[in-house]
N, C-alpha and C positions, 0 to 999 in steps of 0.2 A: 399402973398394971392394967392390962387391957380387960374387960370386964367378958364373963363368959357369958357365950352367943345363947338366945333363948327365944328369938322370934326368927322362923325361917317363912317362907314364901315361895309357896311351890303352885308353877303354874303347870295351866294341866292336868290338876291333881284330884281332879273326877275319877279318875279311872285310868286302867293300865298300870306303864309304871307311873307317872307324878302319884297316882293311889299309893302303890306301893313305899313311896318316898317320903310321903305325908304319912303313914300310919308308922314307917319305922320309926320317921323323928320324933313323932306322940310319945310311942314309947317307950322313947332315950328321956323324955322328958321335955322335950322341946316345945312352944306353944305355937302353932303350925295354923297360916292362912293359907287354904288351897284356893285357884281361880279356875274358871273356865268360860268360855263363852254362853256353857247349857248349865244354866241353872237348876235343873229340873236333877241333873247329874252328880249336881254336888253338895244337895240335900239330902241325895240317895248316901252320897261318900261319906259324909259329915256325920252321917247316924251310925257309922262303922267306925268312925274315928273318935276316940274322947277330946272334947277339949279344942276339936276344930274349930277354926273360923271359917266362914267361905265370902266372897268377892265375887260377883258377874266381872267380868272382864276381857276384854279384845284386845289380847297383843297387838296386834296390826295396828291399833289408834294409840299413840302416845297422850292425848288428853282422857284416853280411859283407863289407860297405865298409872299417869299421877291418877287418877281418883282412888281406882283402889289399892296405892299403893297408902296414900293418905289416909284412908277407910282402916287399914289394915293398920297399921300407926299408931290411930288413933284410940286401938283396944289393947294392942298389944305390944303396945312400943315400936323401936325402930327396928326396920329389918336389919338381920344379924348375918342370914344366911339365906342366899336367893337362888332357886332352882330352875334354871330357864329350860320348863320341860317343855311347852305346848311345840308342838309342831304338827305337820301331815304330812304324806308322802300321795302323788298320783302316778300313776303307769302308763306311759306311752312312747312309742319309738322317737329318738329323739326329731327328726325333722317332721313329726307328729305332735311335737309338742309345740305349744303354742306359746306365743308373748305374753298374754294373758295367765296362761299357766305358768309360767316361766317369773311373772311378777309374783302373783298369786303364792310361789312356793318362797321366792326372797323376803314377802314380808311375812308371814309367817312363822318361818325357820331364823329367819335371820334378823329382818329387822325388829320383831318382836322382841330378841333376845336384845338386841339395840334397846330399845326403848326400857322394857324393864330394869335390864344394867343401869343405865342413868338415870332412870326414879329413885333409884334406892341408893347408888355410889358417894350423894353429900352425906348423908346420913354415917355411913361407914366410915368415911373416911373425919368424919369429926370425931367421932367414936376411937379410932384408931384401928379401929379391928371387923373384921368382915372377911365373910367367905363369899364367892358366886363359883357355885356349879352349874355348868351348860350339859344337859343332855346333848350330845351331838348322837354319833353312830358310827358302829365299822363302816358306812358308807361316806365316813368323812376321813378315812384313813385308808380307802382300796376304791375301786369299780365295779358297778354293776349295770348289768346292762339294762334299757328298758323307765330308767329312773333317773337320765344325765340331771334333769334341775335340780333333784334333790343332791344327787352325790356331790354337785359343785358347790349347793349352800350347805351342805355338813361340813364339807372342806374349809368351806368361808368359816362356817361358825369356832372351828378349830384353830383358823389361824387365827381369829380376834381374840380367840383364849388366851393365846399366847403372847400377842401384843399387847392384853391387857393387863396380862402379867408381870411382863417387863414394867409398865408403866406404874403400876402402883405395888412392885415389891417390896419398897422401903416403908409403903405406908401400911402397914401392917393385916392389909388385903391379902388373899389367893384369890387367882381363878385356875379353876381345871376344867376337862371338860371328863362325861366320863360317854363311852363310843360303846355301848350294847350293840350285839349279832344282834339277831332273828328272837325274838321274845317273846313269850305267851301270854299273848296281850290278845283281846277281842279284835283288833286288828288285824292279827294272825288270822286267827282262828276263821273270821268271814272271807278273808282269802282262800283258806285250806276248804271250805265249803264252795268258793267260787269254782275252785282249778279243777273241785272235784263233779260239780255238774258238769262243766262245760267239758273235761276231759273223760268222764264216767268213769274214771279210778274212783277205786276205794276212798277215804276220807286220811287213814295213814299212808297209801301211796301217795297225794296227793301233799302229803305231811313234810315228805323227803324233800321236797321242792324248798323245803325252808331249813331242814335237819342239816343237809348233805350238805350246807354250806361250814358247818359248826362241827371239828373235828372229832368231838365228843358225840355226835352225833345224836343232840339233842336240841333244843329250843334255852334261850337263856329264861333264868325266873325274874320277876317284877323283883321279889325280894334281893336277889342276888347283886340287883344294880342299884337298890336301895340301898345296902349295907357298904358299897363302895362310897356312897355321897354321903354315908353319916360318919365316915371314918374319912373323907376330904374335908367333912365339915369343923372337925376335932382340933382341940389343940395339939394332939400328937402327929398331926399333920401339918406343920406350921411350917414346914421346910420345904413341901411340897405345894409347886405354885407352875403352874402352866402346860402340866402332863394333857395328855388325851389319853387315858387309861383302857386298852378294849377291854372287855366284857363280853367275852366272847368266845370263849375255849380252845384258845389258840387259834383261831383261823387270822388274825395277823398280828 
């Protein structure tokens, strides 16, 4: 009988949603390592969260990926459940974007989620049982303009979801991804402050630039896309394996 999942591994999980994904799992019960590159960030997380671990970590370096994935292991077992949230997004017309940029957003988004997957995948796969959830985004499932490296590495990270699925269905693995709109995340929020200096609208006019894409016409919650990853992460979700779920209020 496969034994239930109790160490997840969320990167990212300073703040934003990985916060919001690490504090649901807390308290589902789960014993939860967040990572991030800013340590300073996830001392701040860790005093909000009971029960957390936290790890310095650099997606991008696969030998800082084994460390703490090994770190995290070594307190709290093997990972059960791995949430490949760290990513970033930059803004520039595409033949304004650069190769630099254009790497810069591959390892990141994508190969980061590379690396992690395979620090953790022997482990699971001895075990019999494992979840990975990939934050991707609606911009792995539509276009946007202004953001082509990112939309093509959400694409990417969507289709590895699902080849990754195929590949280890029998072994009692999922992957899903799950694809959040527009989120109210400080990320947001220092854009809706940029558009609104530089445009001198209001700070809600300036808001619409992110509502109006979300038919609800709202912002998605950090929580909202947590409670999708703790309910991918379940055994009542065992059937389901290689979805890209949006998050998103109907916009697709």
């Amino acid at each position: 009988m496969a034994r239930i999942a109790k160490h997840a591994f969320v990167t990212g999980g300073g703040s934003g949603i990985g916060f919001a994904v690490a504090k649901t799992l807390g308290e589902a019960g789960w014993r939860v390592t967040i990572t991030s590159r800013n340590k300073e960030r996830l001392e701040t997380a860790a005093r909000a969260i009971n029960g957390v671990q936290i790890q310095s970590l650099d997606v991008t370096n696969p030998e800082s990926v084994r460390a703490a994935v090994k770190g995290a292991c070594e307190t709290s077992g093997p990972v059960q459940l791995l949430v490949n949230n760290a990513g970033g997004v930059s803004t520039a017309l595409f033949e304004k974007t650069s190769t630099e940029a254009w790497q810069q957003t591959i390892d990141l988004n994508l190969m980061g989620t590379v690396h992690c997957t395979q620090a953790v995948l022997p482990a699971m796969k001895a075990s019999g049982w494992g979840r990975i959830v990939n934050i991707a985004s609606t911009a792995g499932l539509t276009g946007y303009r202004y953001v082509s490296a990112y939309v093509a590495v959400k694409h990417a990270v969507v289709g590895l979801t699902k080849s990754l699925a195929l590949e280890l269905a029998k072994s009692g693995i999922t992957v899903n991804a799950v694809c959040p709109g527009y989120t109210d995340t400080e990320v947001i929020a220092s854009a809706v402050e940029t558009i609104s200096k530089t445009t001198k609208r209001s700070r809600e006019e300036a808001l619409t630039t992110f509502t109006a894409a979300n038919p609800q016409g709202r912002l998605v919650k950090p929580e909202e896309v947590a409670a999708a990853v703790l309910w991918l992460a379940s055994e009542d979700a065992a059937a389901v394996n290689g979805i890209a779920l949006p998050i998103a209020g109907g916009e697709v």
